[in-house]
N, C-alpha and C positions, 0 to 999 in steps of 0.2 A: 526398793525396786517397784514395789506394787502402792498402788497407791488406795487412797482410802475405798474407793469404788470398785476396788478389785481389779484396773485393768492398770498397764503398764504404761508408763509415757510420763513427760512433765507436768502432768497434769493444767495445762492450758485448755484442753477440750474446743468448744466451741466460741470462746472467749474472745482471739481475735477476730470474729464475722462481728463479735457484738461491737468490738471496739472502731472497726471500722464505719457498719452502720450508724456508730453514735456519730464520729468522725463527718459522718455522710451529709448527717443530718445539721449538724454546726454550721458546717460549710454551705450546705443549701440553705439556711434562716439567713445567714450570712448577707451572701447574694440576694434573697427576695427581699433581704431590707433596703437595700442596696437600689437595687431594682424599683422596688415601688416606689421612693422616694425622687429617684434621678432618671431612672428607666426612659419613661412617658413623654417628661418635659425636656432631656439633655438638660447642657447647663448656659449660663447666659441668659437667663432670660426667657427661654423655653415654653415656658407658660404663657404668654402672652402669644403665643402661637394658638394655643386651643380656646385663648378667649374670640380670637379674632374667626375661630372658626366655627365657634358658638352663636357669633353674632351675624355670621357668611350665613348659617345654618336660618335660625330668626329671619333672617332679612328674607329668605327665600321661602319661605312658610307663609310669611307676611304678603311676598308677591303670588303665590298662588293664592289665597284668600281672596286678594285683591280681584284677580283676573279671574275667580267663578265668581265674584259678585257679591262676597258675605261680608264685605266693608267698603265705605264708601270712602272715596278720593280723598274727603277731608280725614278718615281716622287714618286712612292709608299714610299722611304726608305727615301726621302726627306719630303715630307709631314709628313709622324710619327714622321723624328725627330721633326719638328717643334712644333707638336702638343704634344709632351712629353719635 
């Protein structure tokens, strides 16, 4: 009846909080592999969404530059084609 710690019970103690925590935790690596991997991009193709927005992003840096004046018409027409 008494168990080796002196107190009485089936001796499980605190055991299932650990097991669920570990439980917890599998399950969340789980998902954030999951997640980083497919998360960001969906599927299909996905990724060519963030390049096209990489180069949306460029192209518009490119045209402020442009219009304060720190590049001239001819790098300007050069840079865009490269970036398109």
């Amino acid at each position: 009846m008494w168990n080796y710690y002196g107190h009485m019970g089936s001796g499980f103690g605190f055991g299932w909080i650990v097991m669920i925590v570990f439980w917890g935790l599998i399950i969340w690596a789980i998902y954030a592999l999951v997640r980083g991997n497919y998360g960001h991009r969906g599927c299909c193709g996905g990724q060519h969404k963030g390049n096209e927005i990489k180069a949306n992003n460029a192209l518009n840096i490119l045209k402020e530059r442009y219009a304060k004046g720190e590049i001239s018409k001819e790098d300007f027409d050069k840079i865009k084609k490269d970036l398109e």
